[in-house]
N, C-alpha and C positions, 0 to 999 in steps of 0.2 A: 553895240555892246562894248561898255572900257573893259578889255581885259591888264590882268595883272603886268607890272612891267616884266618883259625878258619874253611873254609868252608868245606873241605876234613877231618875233624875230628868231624863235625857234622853230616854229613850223612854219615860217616862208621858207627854211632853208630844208626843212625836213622835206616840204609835199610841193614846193616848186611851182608850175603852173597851174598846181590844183588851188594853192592857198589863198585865190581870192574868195574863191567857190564856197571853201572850208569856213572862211571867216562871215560869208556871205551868210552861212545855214543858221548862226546864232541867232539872226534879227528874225527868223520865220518862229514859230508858235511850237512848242516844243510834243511832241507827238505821244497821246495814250493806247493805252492799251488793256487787256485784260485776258485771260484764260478760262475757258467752261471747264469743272470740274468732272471728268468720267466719272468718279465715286458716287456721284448724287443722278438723282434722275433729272433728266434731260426735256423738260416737255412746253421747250419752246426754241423756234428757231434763233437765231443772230446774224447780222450780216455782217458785212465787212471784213471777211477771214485773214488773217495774214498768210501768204501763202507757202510752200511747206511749209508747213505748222499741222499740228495734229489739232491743236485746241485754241490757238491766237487768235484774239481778233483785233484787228481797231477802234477803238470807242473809249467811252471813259462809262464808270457804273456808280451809283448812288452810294451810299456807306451806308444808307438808310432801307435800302431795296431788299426786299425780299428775299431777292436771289443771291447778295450780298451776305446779308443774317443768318441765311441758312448756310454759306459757305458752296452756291455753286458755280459762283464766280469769286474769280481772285483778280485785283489791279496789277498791272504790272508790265511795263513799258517794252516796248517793242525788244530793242538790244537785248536788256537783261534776260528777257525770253529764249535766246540764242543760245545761250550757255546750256540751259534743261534740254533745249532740245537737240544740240550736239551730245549732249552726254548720252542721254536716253538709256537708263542701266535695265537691261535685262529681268524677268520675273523671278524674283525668290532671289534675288543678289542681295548682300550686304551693302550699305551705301552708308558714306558719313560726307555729311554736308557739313566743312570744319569752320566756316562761319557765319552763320546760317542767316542773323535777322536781317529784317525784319518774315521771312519766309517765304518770299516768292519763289527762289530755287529749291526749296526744300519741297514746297507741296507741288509744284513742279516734278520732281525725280519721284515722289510718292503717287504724281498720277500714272508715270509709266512701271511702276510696283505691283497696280492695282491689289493692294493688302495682301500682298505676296512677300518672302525677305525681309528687310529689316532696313530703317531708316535712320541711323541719329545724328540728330542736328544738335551741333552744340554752337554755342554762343558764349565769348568769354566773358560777356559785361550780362550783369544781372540785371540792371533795369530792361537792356534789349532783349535778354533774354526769355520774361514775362511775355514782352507782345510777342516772339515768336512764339510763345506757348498757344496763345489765344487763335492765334491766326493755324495753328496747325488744329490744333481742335476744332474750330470752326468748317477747316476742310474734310472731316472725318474720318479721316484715316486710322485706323489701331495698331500699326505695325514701326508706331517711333519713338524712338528714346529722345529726352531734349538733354540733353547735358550745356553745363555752365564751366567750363573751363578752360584753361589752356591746353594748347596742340601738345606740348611738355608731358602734362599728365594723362593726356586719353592715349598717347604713345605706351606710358607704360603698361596700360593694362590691352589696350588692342591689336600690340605686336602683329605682324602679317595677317589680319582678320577682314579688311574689306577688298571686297570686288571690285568698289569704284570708289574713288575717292573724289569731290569736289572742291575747289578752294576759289571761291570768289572773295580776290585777298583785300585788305585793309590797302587801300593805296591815294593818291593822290586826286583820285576824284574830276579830275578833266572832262572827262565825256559828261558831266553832271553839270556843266557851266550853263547851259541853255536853259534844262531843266531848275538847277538851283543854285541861283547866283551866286548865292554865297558861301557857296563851295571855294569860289576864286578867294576870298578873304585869307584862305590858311597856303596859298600859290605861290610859291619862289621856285628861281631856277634850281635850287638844292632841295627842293621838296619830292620830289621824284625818287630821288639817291637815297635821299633818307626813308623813302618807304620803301625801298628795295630792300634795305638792310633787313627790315621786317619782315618781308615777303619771305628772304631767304631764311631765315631764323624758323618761321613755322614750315616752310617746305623741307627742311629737312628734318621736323617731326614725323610729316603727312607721309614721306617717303619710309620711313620705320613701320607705318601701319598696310601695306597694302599687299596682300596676298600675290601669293606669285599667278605672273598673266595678269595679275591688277591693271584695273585703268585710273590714271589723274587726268582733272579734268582741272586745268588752271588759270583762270579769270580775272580781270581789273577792269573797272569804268573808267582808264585812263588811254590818252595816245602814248605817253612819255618811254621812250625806246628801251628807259631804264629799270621798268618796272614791268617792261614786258618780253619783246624779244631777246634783250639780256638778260633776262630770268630762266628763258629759256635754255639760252646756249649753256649757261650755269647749269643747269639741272640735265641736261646733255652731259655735257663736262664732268659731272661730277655721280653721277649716279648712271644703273643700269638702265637706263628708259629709251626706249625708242618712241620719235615722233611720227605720230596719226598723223596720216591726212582729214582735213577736214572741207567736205562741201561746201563750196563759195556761194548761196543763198539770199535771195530776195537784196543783192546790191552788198553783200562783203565784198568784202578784198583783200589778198592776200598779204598777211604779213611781211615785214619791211626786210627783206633778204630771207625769209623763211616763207616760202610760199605754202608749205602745209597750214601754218598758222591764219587765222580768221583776224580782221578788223574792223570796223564800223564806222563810216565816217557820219555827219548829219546831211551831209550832199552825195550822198550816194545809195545810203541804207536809210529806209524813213525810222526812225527812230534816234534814241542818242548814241553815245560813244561807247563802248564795249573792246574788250581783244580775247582772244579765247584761244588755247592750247590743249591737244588733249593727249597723251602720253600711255604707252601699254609699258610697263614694269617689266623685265625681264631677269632681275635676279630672286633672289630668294632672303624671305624673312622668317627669322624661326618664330612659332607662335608662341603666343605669352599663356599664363596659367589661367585652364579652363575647371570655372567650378559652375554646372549649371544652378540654374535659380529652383529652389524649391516652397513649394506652398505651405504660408506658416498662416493659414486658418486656422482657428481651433472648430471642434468639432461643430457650436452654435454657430456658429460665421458661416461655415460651411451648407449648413442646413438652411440657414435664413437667406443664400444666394441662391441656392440650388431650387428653391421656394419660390424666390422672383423670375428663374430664369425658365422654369417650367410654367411658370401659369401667365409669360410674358412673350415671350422669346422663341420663336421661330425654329432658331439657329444655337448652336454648339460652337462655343469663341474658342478659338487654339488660343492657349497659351498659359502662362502660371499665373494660379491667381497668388495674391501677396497684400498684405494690408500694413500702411503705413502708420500708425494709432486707430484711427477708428476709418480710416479709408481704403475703399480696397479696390485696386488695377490690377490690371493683365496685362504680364510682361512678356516680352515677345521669350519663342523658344529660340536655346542656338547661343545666348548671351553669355560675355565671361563675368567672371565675379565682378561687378560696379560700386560693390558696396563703399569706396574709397572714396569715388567721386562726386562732384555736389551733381545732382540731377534737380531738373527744374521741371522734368512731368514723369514716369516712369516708367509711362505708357498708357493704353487705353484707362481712365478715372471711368471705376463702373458707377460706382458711390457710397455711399457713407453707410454706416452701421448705427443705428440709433435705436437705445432702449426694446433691443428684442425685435427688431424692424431691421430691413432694408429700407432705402431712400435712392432709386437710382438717378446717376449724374444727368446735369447737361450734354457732358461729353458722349455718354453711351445714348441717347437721343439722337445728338447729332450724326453720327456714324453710323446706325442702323440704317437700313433702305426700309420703307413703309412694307415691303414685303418679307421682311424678317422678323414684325411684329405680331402680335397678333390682335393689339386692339390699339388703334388710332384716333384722333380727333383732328381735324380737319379744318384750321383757321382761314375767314373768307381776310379779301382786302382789311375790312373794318375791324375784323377782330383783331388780326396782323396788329393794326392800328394800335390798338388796345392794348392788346397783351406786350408790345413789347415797352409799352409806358407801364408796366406795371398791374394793370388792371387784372383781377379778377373777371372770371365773366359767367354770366347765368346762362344757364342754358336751358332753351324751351321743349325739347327733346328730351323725352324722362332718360338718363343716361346711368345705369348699373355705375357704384362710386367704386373707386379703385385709381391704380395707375394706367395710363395711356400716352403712347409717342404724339407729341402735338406735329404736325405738320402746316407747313407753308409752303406753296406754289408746290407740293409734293415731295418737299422734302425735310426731313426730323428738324424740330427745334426743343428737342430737349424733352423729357417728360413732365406731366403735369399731375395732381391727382384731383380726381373728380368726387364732391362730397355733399350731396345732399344739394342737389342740382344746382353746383357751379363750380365751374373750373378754377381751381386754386393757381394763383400766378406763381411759377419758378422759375421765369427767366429771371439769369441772375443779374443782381443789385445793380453792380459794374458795368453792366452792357446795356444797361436801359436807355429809353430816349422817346422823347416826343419830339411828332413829324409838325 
């Protein structure tokens, strides 16, 4: 592999007798991986586990697979797996994942949640922050706000509010050279320096939001010392935090005169490049103005959910319902006013209001367990096939017309409604595809 100039004459001096090894691991095949989702049902083994790991395996999975569609597997490369599973937040805790896309840390920290607490993932670029929407809806979770903004502005309204704060920052990208070459294109010896600037710029928001006992958890896909263990001694330096120790796991290595700190090299950890630091808060943040969220159904809205969720629905959802024009979510409880902020999901999307009708979402599909339904349809391989190209399908089974959770391999893909013997297609527009 050509790396950039300046690069191969910083790490012979950084890693010494290791950096023939170091340089050696670029030319090997860069290593996948994926997560089985707890939230969804589980009803086929995997091999290859990564080990401690609660859910990692090694392999690579279809974009087209079932298990994929339905959201019970997520991609997502060995390294960056390290980061969720050093954090691991506790049930019912508050978490902001402060830069969240494309979403493998986020539904990551929502599988150790299990719909418990509260999750929001913001993302300050709107295009990225769509696929994080998609990709967290997919994994079914109801307990996440997305927000679109800067660290700047969720500081002011989330003062002292979360339990755990995660920051997999914006940075220079090195550990990605193997994986995506052309990550080295944006590579100079002042590239490093200049994302630290950044790094520190949002860390001293993230450090504003975190409840006292708070824990940060602070991330790069880079080696560069600049963006890492001097971010750290900074954030020592400068604020109340004491550093965690963290477990040296399947070939880490301790960070570069910080032995708490975690490293990743490709010739020691099978995966790619990663650094992780995790931090407990010990001072105190005053909290910012709490005005809980309240339910602005009007009385029909109200009546017409309470309709679907009784002659549908298992289960009793926590949380406020709220409707945004004619669409109506459940927001989590617990939240301070957000009305300022741009939000890009709001929470669980039940579905839409239409002419005297409810219509429920994809999203409430996906995140139901076929055991909180009470009427299912059951798609084989072929229909799979079908329906996610769009197809309608007849069915030979005289079937009562109404709504039902469509499943594949066992788990929600959305609802469909059944009319005079055939299932009406609602997978939506955007996600279709023929195999």
């Amino acid at each position: 592999m050509q790396f950039p100039e300046g690069f191969e004459d910083k790490y012979k001096q950084l890693l010494g007798a290791e950096a023939s090894s170091f340089f050696a691991s670029f030319d090997l095949e860069a290593e996948s991986a994926f997560r089985v989702n707890p939230l969804k049902e589980v009803q086929q083994t995997f091999e290859h586990p990564i080990p401690q790991t609660n859910w990692g395996y090694y392999g690579k999975v279809s974009g087209r697979s079932i298990e994929h569609v339905t959201g019970l597997v997520y991609s997502q490369e060995p390294a960056a797996q390290m980061v969720g599973q050093l954090a691991q937040p506790k049930k019912g805790s508050k978490v902001l994942d402060l830069a969240a896309a494309p979403g493998g840390k986020s539904t990551h920290l929502l599988s150790y949640l299990a719909n418990t607490g509260l999750l929001v993932a913001n993302e300050i670029s709107k295009k990225r922050s769509k696929v994080l929407v998609e990709n967290i809806e997919r994994f079914g979770a109801n307990n996440v706000l997305v927000t679109n903004e800067s660290a700047q502005r969720l500081a002011q309204v989330f003062k002292g509010y979360f339990d755990l704060i995660v920051l997999d920052a914006p940075c220079s990208g090195e550990g990605m050279f193997r994986k995506q070459p052309d990550a080295m294109d944006y590579w100079d010896l002042d590239y490093p320096s200049q994302c630290a600037k950044l790094q520190r710029e949002i860390l001293e928001e993230a450090v504003k939001m975190l409840a006292e006992g708070g824990e940060l958890v602070y991330s790069t896909c880079t080696w560069a010392p600049e963006e890492n263990e001097e971010i750290v001694n900074w954030l020592l330096e400068n604020y109340e935090l004491e550093l965690l120790d963290l477990p040296k796991i399947n070939g880490m290595s301790q960070g570069l005169g910080l032995a708490q700190t975690g490293r990743m090299y490709p010739h020691h950890f099978k995966g790619e490049g990663q650094f992780v630091a995790k931090f407990r808060f010990l001072g105190h943040n005053p909290s910012g103005k709490f005005r809980p969220a309240k339910s602005n159904l009007n009385p029909e809205q109200l009546a017409l959910w309470k309709d679907f969720a009784k002659g549908h629905l298992k289960v009793d959802l926590e949380g406020v319902l709220e409707t945004f024009g004619q669409e109506l979510y459940l927001l989590q409880l617990g939240l301070p006013d957000v009305s300022k902020l741009k939000i890009a999901r709001n929470g669980l999307h039940l579905g839409t209001f239409k002419k005297k009708r409810f219509e429920p979402s994809f999203a409430l599909g996906l995140s139901l367990k076929p055991s909180q339904v009470k009427e299912s349809f059951s798609l084989t391989e072929e229909d799979f096939q079908k329906y996610v190209a769009g197809e309608s399908l007849p069915l030979k089974k005289k079937t009562p017309n109404g709504w039902y959770q469509i499943l594949a391999g066992g788990n929600g893909l959305g609802f469909a409604k059944v009319a005079n013997q055939t299932l009406k297609n609602y997978f939506p527009k955007g996600l279709r595809f023929k195999s």
